[in-house]
Backbone as CSV, one residue per row, in Angstrom:
resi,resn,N_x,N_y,N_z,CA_x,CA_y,CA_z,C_x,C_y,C_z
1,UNK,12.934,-9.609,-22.503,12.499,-9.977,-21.155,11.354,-9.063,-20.735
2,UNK,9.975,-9.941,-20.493,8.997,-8.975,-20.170,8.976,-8.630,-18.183
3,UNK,9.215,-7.336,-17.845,8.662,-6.817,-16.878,7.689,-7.201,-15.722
4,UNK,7.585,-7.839,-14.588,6.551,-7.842,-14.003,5.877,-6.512,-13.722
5,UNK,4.602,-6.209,-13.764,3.747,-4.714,-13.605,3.336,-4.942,-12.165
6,UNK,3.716,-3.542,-11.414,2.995,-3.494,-9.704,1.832,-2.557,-10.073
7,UNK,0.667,-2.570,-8.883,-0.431,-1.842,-8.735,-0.059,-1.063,-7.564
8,UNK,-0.477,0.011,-7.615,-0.144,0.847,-6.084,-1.063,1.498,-6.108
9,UNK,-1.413,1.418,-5.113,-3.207,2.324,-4.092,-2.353,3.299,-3.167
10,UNK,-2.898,4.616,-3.446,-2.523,5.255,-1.865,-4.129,5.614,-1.857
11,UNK,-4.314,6.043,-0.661,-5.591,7.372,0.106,-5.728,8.376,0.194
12,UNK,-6.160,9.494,-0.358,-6.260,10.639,-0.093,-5.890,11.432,0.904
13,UNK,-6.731,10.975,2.154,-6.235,11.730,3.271,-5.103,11.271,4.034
14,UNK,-4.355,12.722,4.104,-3.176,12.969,4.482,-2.128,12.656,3.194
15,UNK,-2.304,13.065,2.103,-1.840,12.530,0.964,-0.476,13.539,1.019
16,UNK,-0.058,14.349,1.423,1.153,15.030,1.816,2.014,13.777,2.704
17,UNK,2.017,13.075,3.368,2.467,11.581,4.168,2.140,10.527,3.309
18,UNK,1.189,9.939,2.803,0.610,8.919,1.935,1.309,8.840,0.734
19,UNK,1.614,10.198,-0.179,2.286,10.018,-1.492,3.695,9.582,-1.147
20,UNK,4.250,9.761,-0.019,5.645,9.484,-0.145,6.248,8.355,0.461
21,UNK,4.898,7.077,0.126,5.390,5.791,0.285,5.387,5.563,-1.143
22,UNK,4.713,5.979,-2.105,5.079,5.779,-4.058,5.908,6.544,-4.065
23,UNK,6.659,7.111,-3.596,8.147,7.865,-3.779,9.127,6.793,-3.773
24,UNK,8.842,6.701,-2.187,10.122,5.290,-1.791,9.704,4.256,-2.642
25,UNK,8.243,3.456,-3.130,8.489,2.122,-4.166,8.860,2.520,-5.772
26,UNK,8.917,3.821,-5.972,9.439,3.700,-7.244,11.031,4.202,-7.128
27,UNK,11.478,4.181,-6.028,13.041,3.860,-5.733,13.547,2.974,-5.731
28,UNK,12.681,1.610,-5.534,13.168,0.691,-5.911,12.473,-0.104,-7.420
29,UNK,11.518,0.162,-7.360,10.603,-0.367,-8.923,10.274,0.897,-9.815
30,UNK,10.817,1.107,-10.945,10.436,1.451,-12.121,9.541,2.077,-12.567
31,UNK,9.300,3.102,-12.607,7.964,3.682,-12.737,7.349,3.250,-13.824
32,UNK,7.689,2.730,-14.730,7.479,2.329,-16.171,6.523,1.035,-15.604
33,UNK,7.274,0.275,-14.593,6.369,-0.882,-14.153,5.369,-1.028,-13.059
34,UNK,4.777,0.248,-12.784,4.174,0.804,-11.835,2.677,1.341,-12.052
35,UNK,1.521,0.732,-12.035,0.977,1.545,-12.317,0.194,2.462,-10.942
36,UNK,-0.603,3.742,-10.848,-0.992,4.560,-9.545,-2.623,4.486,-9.732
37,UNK,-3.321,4.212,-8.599,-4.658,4.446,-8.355,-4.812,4.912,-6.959
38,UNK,-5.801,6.244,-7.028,-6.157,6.673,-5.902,-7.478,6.510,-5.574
39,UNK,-7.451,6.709,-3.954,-9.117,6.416,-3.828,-8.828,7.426,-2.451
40,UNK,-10.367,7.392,-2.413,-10.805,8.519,-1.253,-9.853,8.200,-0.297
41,UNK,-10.191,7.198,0.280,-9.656,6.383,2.037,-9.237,5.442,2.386
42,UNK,-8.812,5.053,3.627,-8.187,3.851,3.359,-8.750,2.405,3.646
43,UNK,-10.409,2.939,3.320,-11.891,1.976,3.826,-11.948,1.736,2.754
44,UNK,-11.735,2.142,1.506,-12.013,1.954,-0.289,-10.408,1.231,-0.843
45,UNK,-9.198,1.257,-0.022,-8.475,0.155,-0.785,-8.589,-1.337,-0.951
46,UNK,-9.216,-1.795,-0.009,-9.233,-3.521,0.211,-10.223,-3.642,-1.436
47,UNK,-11.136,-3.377,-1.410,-11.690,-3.013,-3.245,-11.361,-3.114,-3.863
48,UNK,-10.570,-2.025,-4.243,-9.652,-1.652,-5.029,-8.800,-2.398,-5.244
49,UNK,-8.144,-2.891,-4.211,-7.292,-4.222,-4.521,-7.192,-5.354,-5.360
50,UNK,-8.292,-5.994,-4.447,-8.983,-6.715,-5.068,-9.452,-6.345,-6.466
51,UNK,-9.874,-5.565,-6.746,-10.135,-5.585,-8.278,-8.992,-5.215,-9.457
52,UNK,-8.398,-4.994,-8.794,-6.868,-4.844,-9.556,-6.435,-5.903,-9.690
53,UNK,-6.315,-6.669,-8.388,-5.634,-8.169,-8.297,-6.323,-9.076,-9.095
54,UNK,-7.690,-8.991,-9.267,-8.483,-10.307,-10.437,-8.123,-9.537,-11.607
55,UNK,-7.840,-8.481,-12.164,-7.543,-8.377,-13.672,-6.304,-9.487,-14.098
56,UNK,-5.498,-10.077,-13.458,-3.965,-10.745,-13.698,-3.100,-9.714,-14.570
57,UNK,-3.011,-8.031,-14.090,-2.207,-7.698,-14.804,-0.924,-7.560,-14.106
58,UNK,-1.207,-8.161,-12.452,-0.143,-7.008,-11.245,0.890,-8.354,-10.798
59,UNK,1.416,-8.574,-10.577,2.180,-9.323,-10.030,2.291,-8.518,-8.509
60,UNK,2.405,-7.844,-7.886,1.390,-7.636,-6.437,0.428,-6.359,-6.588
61,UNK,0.137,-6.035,-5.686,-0.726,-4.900,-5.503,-0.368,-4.324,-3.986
62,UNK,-0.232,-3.014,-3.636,0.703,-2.458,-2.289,-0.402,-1.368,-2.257
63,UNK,-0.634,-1.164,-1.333,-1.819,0.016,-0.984,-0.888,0.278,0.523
64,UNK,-1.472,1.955,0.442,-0.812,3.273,1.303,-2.196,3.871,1.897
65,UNK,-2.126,3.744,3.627,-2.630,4.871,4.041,-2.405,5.240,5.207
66,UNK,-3.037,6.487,6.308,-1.837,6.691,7.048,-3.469,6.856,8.417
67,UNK,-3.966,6.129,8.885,-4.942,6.434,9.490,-4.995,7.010,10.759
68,UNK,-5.507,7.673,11.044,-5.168,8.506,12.464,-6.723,8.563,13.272
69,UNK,-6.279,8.754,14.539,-7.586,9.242,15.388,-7.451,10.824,15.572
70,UNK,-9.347,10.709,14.393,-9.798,12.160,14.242,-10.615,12.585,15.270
71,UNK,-10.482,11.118,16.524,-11.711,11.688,17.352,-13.374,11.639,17.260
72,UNK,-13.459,11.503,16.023,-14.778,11.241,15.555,-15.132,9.464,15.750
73,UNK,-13.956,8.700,14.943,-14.879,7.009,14.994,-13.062,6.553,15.839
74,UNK,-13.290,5.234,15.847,-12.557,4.455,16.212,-11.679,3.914,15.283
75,UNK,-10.181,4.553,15.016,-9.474,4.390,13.784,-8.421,3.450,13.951
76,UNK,-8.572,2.558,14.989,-7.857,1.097,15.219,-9.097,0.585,14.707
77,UNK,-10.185,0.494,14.943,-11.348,-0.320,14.076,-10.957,-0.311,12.457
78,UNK,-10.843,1.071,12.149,-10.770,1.056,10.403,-9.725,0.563,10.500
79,UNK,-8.169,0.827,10.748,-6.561,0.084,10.572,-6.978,-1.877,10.322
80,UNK,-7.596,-2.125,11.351,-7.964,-3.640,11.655,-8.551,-4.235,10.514
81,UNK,-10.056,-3.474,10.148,-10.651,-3.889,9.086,-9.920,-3.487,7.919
82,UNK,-9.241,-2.662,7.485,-8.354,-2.116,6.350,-7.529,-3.346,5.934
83,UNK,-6.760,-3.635,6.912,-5.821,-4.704,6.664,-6.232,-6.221,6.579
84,UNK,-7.214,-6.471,7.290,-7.957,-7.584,7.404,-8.732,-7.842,5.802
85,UNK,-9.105,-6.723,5.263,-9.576,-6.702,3.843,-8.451,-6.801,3.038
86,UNK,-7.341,-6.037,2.697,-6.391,-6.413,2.187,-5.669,-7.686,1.857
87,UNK,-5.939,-8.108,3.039,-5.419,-9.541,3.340,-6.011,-10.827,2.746
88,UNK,-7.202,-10.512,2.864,-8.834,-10.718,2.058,-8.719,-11.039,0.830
89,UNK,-8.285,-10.184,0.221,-8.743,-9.636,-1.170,-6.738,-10.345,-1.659
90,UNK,-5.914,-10.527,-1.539,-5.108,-11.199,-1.747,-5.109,-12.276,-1.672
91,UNK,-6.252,-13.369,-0.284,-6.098,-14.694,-0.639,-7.421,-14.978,-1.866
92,UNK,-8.581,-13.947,-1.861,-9.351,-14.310,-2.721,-8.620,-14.521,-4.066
93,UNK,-7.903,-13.572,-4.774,-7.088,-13.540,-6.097,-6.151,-14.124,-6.202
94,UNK,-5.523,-14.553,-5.311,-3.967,-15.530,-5.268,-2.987,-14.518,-5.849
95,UNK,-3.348,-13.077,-5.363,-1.673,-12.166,-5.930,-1.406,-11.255,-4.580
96,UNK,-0.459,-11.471,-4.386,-0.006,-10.289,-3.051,-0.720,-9.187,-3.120
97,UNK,-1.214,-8.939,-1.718,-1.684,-7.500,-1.707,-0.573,-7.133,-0.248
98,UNK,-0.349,-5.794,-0.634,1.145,-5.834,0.603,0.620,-4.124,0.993
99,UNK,0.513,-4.452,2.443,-0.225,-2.773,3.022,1.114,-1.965,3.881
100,UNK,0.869,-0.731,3.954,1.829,0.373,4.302,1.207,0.939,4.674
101,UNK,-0.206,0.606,5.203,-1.019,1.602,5.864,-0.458,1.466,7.273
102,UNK,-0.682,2.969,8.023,-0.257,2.989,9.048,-1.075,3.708,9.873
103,UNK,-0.902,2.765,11.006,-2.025,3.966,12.243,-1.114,4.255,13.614
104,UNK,-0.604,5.626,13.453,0.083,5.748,14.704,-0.524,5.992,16.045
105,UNK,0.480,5.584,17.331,-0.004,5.637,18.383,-0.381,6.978,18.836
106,UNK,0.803,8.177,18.233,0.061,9.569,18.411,0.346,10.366,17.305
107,UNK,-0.089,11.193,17.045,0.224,11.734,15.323,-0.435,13.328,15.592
108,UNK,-0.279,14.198,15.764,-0.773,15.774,15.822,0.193,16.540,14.258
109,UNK,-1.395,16.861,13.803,-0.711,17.912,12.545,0.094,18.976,13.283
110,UNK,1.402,18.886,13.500,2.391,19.603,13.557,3.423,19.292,12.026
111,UNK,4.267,20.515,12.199,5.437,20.438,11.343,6.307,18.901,11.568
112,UNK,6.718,18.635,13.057,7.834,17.905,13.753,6.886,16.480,13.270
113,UNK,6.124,16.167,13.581,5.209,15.116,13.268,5.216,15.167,11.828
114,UNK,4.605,15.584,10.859,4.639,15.392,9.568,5.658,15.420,8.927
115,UNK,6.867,15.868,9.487,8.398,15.440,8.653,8.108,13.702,9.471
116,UNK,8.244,13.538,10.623,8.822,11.987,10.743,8.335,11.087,10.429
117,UNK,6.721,11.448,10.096,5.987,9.990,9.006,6.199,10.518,7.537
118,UNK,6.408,11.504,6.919,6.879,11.287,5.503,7.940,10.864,5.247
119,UNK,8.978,10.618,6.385,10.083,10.058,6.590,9.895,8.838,6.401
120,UNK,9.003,8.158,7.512,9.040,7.026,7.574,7.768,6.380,6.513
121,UNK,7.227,7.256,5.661,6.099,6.359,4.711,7.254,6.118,3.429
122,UNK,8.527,6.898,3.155,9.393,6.595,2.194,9.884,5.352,2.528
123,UNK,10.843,5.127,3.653,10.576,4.184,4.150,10.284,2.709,3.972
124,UNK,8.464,2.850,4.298,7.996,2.060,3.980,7.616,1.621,2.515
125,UNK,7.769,2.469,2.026,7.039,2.200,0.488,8.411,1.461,-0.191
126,UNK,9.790,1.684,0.418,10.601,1.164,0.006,10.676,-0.332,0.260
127,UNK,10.382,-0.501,1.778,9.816,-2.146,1.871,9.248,-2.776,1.278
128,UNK,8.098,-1.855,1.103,6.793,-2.823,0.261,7.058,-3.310,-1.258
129,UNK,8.214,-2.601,-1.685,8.472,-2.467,-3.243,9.891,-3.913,-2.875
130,UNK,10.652,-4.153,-2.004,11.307,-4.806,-1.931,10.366,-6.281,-1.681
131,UNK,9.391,-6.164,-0.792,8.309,-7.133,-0.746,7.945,-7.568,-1.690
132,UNK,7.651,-6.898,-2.300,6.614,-6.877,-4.107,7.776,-7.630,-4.659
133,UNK,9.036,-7.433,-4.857,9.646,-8.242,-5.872,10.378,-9.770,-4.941
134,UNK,10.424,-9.893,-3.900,10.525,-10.708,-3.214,9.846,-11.761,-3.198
135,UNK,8.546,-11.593,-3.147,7.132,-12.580,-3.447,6.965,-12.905,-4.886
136,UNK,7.064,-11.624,-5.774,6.796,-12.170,-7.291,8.076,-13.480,-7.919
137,UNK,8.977,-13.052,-7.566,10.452,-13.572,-7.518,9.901,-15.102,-6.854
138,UNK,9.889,-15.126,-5.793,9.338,-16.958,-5.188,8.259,-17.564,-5.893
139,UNK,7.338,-16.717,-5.732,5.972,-17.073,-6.939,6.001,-17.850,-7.899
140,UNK,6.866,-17.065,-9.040,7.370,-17.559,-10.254,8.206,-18.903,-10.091
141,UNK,8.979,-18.763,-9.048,10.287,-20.288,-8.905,9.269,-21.260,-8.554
142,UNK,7.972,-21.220,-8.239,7.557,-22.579,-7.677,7.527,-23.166,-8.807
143,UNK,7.290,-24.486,-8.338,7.091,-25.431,-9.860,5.588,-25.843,-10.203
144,UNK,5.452,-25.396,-11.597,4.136,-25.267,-12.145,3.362,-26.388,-11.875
């Protein structure tokens, strides 16, 4: 019995919060069936996706990032376009692209703050991995 293979994107920044949504999906998926790509940000996954997703090796593709307001740009703009590309780049390829990016309403590098989103990016990565086999699982049952 061959394996379906997942793609997983996280982002760099804040990668102390970001890595520990591929914690939680290889709690539920296999690391064996997993493969990891990183990229700078979470403006370079919808790409990335997408180009993972046209190889036909992934049965989905799940990208991680954790976007915050640095004060500098407007980071509900990037969250919007992030996901809006994601979304993108899954109907272009016809393979799930499933996001865990997150933009909280308030987020300060504190201790108390960075335990409760690495909390909650495990979490999520556990969803997304339940997602991932949820969709591949229906996918496959349709009739050819």
């Amino acid at each position: 019995m061959t394996h379906t293979r997942y793609a997983f994107v996280k982002a760099g920044w804040h990668a102390a919060i970001v890595d520990r949504a591929l914690e939680g999906f290889l709690q539920i998926i296999p690391a064996e069936q997993v493969d990891v790509f990183d990229v700078p940000g979470a403006f370079e996954m919808p790409l990335m996706a997408r180009d993972l997703a046209a190889t036909g090796c992934y049965g989905a593709v799940a990208c991680a990032a954790f976007v915050v307001d640095g004060g500098i740009y407007r980071h509900d703009f990037v969250a919007q376009a992030v996901v809006t590309g994601l979304m993108q780049a899954g109907l272009e390829t016809g393979v799930p692209v499933l996001s865990v990016s997150l933009t909280p309403h308030q987020y300060q590098e504190t201790a108390h703050h960075d335990a409760i989103y690495r909390a909650h990016f495990v979490l999520k990565g556990r969803e997304a991995a339940e997602a991932a086999l949820k969709i591949t699982a229906a996918r496959q049952a349709l009739p050819a």
